[in-house]
C-alpha positions, 0 to 999 in steps of 0.5 A: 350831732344827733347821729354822732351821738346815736353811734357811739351809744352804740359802740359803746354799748356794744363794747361793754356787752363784748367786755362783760365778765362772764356771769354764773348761772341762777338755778333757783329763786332761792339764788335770786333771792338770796343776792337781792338781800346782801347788804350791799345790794340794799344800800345800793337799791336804797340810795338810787331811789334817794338820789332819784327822789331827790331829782324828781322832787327838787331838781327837776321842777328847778332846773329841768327846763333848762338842764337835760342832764336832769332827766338822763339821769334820773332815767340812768338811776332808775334803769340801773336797778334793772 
């Protein structure tokens, strides 16, 4: 079951990198910038931490021994704000 599931993390990674839209080039700080303050962004970045806080402080000390799903997904939540 193990190598089952390290394959299709890797099909499936796969996948979406050879799927992605094809994204604009950044030329500046500025550029960065100015993406990283949209209101959208802010509430996305806001309600990630919130969820994640929420299952490191009161979910995993309940559930974590018993639950993996626990820590994959605070560690989803946390990696998809990079």
């Amino acid at each position: 079951m193990g190598m089952l599931g390290c394959l299709l993390c890797i099909v499936g990674s796969t996948e979406i990198v050879l799927h992605a839209p094809q994204e604009k080039a950044l030329n500046s700080v500025l550029e960065i910038w100015l993406l990283a303050v949209q209101p959208a962004f802010l509430l996305y970045t806001a309600s990630a931490i919130a969820v994640a806080f929420f299952l490191i402080l009161y979910c995993a000390p309940r559930y974590g021994q018993t639950n993996i799903f626990i820590y994959i997904g605070i560690c989803s939540i946390i990696g998809s704000l990079t």
